[in-house]
TORKOL-4160 file (C-alpha; in steps of 0.2 Angstrom, whole numbers, padded with zeros to 4 digits, m for minus):
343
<pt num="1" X="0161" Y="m0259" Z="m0199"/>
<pt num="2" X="0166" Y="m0252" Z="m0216"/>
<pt num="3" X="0175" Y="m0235" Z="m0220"/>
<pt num="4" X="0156" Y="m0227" Z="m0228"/>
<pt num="5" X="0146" Y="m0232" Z="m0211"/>
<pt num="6" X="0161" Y="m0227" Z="m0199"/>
<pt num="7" X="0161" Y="m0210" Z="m0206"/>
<pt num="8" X="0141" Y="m0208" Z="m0205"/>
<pt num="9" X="0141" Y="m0211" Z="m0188"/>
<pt num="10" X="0155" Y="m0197" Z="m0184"/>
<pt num="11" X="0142" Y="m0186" Z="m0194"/>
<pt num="12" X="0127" Y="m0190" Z="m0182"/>
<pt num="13" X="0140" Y="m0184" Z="m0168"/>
<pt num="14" X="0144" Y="m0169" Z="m0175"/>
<pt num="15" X="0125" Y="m0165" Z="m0183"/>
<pt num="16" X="0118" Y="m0168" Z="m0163"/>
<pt num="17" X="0132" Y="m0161" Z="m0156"/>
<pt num="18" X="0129" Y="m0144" Z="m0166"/>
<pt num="19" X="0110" Y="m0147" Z="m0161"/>
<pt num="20" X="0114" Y="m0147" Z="m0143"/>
<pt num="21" X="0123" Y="m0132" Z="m0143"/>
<pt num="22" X="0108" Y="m0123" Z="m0152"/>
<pt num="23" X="0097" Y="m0128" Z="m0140"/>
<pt num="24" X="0109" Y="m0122" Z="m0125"/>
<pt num="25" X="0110" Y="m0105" Z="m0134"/>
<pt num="26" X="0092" Y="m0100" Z="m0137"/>
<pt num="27" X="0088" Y="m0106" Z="m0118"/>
<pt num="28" X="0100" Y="m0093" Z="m0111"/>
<pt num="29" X="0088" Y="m0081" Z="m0101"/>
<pt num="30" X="0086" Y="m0068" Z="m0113"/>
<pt num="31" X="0079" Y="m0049" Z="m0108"/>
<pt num="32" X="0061" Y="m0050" Z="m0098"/>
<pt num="33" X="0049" Y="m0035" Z="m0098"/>
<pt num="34" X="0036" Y="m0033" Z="m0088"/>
<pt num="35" X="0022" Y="m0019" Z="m0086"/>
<pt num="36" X="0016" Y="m0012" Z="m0069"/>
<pt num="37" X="0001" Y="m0004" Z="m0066"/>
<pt num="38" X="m0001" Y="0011" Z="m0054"/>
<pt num="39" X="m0013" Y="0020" Z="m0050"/>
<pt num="40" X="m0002" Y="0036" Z="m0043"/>
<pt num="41" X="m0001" Y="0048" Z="m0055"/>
<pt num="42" X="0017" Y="0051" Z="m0061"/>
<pt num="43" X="0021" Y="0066" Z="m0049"/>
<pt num="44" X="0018" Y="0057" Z="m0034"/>
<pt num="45" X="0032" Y="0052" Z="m0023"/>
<pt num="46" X="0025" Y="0035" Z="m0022"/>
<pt num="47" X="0026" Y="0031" Z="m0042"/>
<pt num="48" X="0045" Y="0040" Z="m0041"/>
<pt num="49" X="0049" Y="0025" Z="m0031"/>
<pt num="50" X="0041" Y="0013" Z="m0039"/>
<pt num="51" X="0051" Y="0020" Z="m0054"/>
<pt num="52" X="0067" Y="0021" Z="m0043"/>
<pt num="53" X="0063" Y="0001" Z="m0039"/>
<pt num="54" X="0059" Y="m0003" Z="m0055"/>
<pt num="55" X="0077" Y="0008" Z="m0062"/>
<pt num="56" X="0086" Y="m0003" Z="m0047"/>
<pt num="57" X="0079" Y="m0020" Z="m0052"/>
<pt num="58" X="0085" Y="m0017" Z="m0072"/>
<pt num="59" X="0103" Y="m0011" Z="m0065"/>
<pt num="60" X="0108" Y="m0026" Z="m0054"/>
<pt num="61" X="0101" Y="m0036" Z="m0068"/>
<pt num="62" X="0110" Y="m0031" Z="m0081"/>
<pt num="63" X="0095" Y="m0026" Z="m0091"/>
<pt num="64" X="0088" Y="m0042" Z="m0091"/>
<pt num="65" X="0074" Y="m0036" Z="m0083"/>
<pt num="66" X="0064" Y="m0020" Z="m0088"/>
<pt num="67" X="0049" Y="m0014" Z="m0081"/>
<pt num="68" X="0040" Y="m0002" Z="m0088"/>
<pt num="69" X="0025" Y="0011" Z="m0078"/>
<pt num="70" X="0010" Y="0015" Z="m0083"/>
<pt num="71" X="0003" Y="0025" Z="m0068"/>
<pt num="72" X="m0013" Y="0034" Z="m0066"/>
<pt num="73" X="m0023" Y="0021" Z="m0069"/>
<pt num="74" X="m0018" Y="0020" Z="m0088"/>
<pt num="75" X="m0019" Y="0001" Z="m0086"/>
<pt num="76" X="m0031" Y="m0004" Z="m0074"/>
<pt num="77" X="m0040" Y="0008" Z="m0062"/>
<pt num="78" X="m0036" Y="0006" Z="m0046"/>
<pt num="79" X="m0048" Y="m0007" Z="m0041"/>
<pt num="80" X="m0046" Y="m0016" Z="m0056"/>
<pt num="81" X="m0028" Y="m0017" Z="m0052"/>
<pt num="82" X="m0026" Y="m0033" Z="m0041"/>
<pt num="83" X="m0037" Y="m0045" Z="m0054"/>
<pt num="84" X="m0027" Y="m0037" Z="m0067"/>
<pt num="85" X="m0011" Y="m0044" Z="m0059"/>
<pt num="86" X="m0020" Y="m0060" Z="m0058"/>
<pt num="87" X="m0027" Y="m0060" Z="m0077"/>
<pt num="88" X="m0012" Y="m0054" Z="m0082"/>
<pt num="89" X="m0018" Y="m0037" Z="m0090"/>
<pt num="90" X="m0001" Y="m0030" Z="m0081"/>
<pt num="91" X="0013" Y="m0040" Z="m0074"/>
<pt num="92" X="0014" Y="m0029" Z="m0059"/>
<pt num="93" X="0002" Y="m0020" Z="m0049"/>
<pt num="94" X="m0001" Y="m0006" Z="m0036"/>
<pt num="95" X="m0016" Y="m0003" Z="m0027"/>
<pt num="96" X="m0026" Y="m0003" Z="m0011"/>
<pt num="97" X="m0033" Y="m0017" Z="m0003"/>
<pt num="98" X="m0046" Y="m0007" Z="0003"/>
<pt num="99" X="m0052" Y="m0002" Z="m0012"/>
<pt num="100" X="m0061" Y="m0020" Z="m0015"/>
<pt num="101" X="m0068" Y="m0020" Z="m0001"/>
<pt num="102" X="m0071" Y="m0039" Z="0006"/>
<pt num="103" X="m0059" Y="m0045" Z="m0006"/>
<pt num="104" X="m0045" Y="m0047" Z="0008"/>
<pt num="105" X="m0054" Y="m0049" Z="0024"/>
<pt num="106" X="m0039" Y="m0054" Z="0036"/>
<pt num="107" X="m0028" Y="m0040" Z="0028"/>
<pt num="108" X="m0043" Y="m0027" Z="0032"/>
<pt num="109" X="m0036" Y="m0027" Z="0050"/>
<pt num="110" X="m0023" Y="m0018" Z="0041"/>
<pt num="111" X="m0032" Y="m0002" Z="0038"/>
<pt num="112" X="m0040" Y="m0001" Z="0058"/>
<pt num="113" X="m0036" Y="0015" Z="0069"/>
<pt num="114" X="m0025" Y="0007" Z="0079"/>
<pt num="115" X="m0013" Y="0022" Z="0082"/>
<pt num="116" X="0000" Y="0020" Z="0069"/>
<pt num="117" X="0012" Y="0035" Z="0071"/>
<pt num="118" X="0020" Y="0036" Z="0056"/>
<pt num="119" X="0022" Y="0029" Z="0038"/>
<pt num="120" X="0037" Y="0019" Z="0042"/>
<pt num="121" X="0030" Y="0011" Z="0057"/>
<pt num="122" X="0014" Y="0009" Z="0046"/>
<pt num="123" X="0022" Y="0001" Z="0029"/>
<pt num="124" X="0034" Y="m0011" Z="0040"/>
<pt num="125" X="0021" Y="m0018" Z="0052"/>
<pt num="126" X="0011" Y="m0021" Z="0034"/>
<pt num="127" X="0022" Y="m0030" Z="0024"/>
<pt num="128" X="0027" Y="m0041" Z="0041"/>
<pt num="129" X="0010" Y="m0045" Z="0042"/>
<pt num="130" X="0009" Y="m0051" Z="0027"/>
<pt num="131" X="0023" Y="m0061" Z="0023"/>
<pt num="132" X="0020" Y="m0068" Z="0041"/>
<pt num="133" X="0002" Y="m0073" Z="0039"/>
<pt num="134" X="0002" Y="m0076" Z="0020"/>
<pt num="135" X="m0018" Y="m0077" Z="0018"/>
<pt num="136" X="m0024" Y="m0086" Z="0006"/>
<pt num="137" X="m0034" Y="m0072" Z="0001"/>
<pt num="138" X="m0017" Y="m0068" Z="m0009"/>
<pt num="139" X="m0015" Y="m0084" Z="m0015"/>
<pt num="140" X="m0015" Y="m0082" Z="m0034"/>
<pt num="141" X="m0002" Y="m0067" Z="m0032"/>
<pt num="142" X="0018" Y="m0066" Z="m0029"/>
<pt num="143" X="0017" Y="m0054" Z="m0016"/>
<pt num="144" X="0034" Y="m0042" Z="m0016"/>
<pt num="145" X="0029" Y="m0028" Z="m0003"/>
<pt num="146" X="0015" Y="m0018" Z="0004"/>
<pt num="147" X="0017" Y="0000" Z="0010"/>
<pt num="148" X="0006" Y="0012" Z="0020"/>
<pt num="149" X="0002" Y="0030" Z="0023"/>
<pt num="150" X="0003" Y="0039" Z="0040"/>
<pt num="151" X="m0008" Y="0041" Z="0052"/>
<pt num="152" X="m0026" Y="0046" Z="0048"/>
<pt num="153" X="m0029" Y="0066" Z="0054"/>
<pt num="154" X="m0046" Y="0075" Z="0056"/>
<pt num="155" X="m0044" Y="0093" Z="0049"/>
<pt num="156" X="m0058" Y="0104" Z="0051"/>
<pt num="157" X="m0068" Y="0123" Z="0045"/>
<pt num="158" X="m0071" Y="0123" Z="0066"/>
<pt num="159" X="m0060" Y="0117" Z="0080"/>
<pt num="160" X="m0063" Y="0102" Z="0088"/>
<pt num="161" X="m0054" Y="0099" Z="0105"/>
<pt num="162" X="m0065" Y="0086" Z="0112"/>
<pt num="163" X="m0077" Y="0071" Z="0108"/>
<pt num="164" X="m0092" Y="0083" Z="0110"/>
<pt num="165" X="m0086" Y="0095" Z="0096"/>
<pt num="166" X="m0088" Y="0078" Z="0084"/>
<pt num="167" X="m0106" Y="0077" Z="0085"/>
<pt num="168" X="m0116" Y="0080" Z="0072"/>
<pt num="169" X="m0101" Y="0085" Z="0062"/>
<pt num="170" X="m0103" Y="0081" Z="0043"/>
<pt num="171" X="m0087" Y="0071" Z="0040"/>
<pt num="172" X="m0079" Y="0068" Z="0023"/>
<pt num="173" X="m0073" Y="0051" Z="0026"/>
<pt num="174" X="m0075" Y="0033" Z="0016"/>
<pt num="175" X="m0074" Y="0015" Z="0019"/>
<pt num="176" X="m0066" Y="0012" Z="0036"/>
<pt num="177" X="m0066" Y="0027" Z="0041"/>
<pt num="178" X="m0084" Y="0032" Z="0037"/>
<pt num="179" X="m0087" Y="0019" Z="0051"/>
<pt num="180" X="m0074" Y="0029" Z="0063"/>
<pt num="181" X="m0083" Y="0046" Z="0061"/>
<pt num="182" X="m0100" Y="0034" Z="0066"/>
<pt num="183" X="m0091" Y="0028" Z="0081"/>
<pt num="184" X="m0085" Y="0047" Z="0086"/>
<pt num="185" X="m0104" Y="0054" Z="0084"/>
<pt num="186" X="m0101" Y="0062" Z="0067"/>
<pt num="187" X="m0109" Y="0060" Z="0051"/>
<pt num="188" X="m0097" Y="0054" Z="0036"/>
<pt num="189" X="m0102" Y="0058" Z="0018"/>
<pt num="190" X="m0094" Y="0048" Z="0006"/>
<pt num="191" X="m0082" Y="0057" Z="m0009"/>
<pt num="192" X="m0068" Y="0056" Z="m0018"/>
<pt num="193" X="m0051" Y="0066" Z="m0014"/>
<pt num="194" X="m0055" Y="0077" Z="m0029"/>
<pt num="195" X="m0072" Y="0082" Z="m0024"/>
<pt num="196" X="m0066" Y="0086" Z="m0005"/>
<pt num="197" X="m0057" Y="0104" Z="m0009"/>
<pt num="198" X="m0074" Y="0111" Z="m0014"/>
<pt num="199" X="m0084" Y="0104" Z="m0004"/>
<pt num="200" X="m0076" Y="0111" Z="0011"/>
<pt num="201" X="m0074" Y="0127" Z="0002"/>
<pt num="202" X="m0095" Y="0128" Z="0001"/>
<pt num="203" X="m0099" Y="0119" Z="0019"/>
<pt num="204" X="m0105" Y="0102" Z="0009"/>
<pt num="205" X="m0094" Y="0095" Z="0024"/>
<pt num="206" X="m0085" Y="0105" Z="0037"/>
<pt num="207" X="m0070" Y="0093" Z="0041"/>
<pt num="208" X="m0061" Y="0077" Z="0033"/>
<pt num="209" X="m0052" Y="0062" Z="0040"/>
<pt num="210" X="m0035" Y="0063" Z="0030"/>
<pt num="211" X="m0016" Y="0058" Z="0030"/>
<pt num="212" X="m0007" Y="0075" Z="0033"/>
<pt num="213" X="0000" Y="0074" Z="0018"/>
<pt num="214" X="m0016" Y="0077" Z="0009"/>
<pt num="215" X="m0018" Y="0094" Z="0015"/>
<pt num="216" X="m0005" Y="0098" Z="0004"/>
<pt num="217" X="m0003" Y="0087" Z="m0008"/>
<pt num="218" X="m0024" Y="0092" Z="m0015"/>
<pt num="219" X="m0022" Y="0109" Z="m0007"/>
<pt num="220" X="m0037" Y="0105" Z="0008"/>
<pt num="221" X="m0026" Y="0113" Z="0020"/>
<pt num="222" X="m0030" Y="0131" Z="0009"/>
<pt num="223" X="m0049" Y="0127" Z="0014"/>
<pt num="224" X="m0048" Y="0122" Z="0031"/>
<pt num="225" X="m0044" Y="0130" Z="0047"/>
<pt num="226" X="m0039" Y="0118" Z="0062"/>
<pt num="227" X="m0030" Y="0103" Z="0062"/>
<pt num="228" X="m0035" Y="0090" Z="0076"/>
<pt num="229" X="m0021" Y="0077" Z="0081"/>
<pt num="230" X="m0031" Y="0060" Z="0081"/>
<pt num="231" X="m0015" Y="0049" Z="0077"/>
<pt num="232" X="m0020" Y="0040" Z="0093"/>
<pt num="233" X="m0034" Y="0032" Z="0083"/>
<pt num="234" X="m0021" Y="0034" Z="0068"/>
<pt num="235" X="m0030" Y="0023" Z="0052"/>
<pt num="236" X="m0020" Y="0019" Z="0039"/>
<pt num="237" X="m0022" Y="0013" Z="0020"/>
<pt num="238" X="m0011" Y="m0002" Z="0016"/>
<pt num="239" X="m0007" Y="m0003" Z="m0004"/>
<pt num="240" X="0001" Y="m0020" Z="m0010"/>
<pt num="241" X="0014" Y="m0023" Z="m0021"/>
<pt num="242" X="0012" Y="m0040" Z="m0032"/>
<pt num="243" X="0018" Y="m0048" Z="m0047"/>
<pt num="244" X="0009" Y="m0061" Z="m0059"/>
<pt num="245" X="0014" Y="m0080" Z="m0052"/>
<pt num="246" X="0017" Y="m0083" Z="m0074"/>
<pt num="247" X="0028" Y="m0068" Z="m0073"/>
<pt num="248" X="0039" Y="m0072" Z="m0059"/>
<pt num="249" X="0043" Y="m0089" Z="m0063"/>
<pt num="250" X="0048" Y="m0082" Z="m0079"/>
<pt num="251" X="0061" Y="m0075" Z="m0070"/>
<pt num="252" X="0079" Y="m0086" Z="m0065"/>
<pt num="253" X="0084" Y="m0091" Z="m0050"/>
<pt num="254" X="0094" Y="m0076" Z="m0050"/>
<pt num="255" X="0084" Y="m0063" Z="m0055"/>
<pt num="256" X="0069" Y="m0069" Z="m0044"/>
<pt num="257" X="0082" Y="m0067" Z="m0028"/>
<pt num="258" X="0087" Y="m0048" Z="m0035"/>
<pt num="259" X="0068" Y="m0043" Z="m0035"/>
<pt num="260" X="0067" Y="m0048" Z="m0019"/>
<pt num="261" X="0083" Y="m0042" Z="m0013"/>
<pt num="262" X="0077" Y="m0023" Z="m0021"/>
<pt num="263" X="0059" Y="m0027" Z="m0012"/>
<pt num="264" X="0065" Y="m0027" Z="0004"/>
<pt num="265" X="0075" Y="m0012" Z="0003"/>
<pt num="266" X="0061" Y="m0002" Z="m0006"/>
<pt num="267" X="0050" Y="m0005" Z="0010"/>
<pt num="268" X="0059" Y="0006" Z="0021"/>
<pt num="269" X="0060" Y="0018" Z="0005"/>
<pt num="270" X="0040" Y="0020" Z="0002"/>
<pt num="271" X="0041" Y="0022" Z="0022"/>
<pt num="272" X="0052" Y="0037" Z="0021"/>
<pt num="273" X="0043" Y="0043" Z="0006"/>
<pt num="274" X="0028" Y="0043" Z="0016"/>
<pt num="275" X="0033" Y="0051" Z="0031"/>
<pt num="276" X="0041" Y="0067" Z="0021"/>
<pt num="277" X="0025" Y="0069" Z="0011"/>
<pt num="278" X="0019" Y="0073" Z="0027"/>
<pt num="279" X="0032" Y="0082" Z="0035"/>
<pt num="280" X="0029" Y="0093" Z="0018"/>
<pt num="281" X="0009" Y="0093" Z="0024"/>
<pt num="282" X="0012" Y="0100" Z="0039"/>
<pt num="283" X="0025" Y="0113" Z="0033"/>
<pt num="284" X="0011" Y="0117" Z="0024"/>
<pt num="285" X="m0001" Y="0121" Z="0036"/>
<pt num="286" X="0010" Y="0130" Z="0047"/>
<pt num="287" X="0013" Y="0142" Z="0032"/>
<pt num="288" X="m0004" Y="0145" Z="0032"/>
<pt num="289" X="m0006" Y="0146" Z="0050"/>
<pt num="290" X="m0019" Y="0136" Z="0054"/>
<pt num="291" X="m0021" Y="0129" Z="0072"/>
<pt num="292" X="m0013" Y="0112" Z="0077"/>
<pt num="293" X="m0023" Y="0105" Z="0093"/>
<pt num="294" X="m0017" Y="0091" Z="0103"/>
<pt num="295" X="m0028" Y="0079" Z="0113"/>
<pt num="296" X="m0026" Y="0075" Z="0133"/>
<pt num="297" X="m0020" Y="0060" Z="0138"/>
<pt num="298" X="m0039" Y="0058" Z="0147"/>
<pt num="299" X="m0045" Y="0064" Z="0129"/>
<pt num="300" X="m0037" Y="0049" Z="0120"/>
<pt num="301" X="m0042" Y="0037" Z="0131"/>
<pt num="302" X="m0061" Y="0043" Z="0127"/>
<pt num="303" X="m0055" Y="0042" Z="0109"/>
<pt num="304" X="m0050" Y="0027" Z="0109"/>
<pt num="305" X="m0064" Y="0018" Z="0120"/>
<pt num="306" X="m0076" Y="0025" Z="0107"/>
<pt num="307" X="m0068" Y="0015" Z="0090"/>
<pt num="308" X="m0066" Y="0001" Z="0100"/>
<pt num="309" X="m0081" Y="m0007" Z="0094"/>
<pt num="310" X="m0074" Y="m0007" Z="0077"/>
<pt num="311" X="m0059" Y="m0018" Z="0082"/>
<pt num="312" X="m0071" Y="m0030" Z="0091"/>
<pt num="313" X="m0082" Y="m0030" Z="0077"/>
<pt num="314" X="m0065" Y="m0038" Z="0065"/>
<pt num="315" X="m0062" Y="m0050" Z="0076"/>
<pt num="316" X="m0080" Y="m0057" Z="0076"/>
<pt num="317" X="m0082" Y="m0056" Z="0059"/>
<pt num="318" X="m0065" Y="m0064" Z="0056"/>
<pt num="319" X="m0070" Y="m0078" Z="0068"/>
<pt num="320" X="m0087" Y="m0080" Z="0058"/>
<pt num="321" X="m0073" Y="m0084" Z="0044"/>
<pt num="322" X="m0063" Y="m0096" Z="0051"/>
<pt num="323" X="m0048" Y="m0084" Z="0052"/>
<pt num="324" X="m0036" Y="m0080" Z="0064"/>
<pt num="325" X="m0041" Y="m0063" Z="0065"/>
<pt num="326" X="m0037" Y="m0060" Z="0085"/>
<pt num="327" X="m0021" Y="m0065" Z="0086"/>
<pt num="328" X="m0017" Y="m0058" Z="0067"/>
<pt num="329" X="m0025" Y="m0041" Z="0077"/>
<pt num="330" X="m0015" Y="m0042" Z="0092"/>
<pt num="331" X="0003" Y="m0046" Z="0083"/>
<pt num="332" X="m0001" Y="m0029" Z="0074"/>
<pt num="333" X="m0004" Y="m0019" Z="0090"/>
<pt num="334" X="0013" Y="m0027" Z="0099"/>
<pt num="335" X="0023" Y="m0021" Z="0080"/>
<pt num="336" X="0016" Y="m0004" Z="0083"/>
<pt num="337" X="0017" Y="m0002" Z="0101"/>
<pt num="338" X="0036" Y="m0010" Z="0100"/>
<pt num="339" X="0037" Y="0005" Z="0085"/>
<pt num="340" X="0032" Y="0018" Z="0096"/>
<pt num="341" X="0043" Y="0011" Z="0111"/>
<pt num="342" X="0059" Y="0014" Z="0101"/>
<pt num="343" X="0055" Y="0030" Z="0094"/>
């Protein structure tokens, strides 16, 4: 091989040495940002902990990963918010299954008055459920938690103490719990949080099915009077946490396991979060002096006979579906029972 040859060879080396070495460089996992869509608006305490997440995820990172908020519905409105994920309008999303209704027919079983007695109990026993069954109804998702709010209170312009109190008793109540007030001999009428305060100020409706919190938090407790202790047929609104699949493959190895190290953690967070929004709601009331009435044992049994048609009704309809809606129902009742056993 002569001198002129050997030496262009030792120049390939070098040239693809220097390429490999570029090409190593600009695949290091450079800064990811990502959006998330909420629809709480930025005072609520459950956007401060998704900030809070978002804040923990960027730290253990290394500011790698930035997420930035845009609450209230700024991105996508709250129904639009889990297509949104899917579409990729946000990277992130935070909504309510319930809000599209039929959209997630096992996770629905969710949202039934099963007696959840607190937020905590309530967002746990969600996210389980979820991770545990993984419908395919969430399929198209990277599902990182799901939380939930208390239980599901009637406060009311009147007292009601007993079943026969409920009849004919114009309900403010929506979705589920429009067929709840049914069940109990009321008659719901459908609206929006916003419109509640004054239509309880004017008698449009004379009571609301509510998390306590609300009673604070949209001043309802000003406009109403009693405060009945349903819990025992406690409802609650599970709201999912998911992330675009394109976004989190994104995401290295690493990072992927920090975001669902920080998810797990935030579970118990929007839990607590939950709980002292009502604690807060019921301070609240008590300022105002409005009357807290308990149920009888005997009275929440009749309670509970009466919205047991609407648990028989989901597991018919899941069956209709070809999905395991009774066992899915009963595993939820045993996390909420075992809940209420440690307590």
């Amino acid at each position: 091989m002569s001198r002129k040859c050997l030496l262009v060879m030792v120049g390939l080396v070098f040239v693809a040495s220097g390429m490999t070495g570029c090409r190593k460089a600009t695949d290091a996992p450079e800064t990811v940002t990502l959006s998330y869509s909420i629809f709480f608006p930025p005072t609520h305490v459950q956007c401060q902990t998704a900030q809070a997440w978002a804040e923990e995820i960027q730290k253990r990172t290394e500011g790698k990963v930035q997420i930035t908020l845009y609450p209230a519905g700024t991105l996508t409105k709250a129904p639009q918010c889990y297509e949104g994920v899917v579409n990729g309008v946000s990277d992130i999303g935070m909504s309510c299954f319930a809000y599209t209704r039929g959209r997630f027919p096992l996770l629905e079983g969710l949202d039934l008055p099963l007696g959840y007695p607190n937020g905590m109990t309530a967002t746990r026993a969600a996210t389980e459920m979820v991770r545990k069954y993984n419908p395919a109804e969430v399929a198209d998702v990277k599902v990182l938690y799901v939380h939930a709010h208390g239980p599901g209170i009637l406060a009311s312009r009147k007292p009601v103490r007993t079943l026969e109190d409920m009849k004919g008793l114009e309900v403010r109540a929506t979705g589920l719990s429009a067929k709840i007030v049914e069940n109990l001999g009321a008659t719901p009428v459908a609206m929006s949080q916003p419109e509640t305060y004054e239509a309880l100020q004017k008698g449009v409706v004379r009571a609301t099915f509510c998390p306590v919190e609300t009673l604070k938090g949209w001043k309802q407790g000003e406009v109403i009077d009693t405060v009945t202790d349903t819990s025992v047929i406690g409802y609650t609104t599970a709201m999912f946490v998911v992330m675009n699949k394109n976004a989190w493959n994104k995401l290295t190895a690493e990072q992927q396991k920090i975001v669902s190290e920080v998810s797990d953690e935030w579970v118990d967070k929007h839990g607590q979060a939950w709980d002292q929004a009502d604690a807060e709601g019921k301070a609240f009331i008590t300022e105002l002096k409005r009357e807290w009435i308990d149920l009888t044992d005997e009275q929440k049994q009749q309670w509970k006979q009466k919205i047991q048609p609407i648990l028989d009704e989901y597991v018919q309809n899941m069956a209709d579906q070809n999905l395991p809606g009774k066992e899915f129902l009963a595993d939820l009742q045993a996390m909420i029972a075992g809940a209420g056993k440690v307590q």
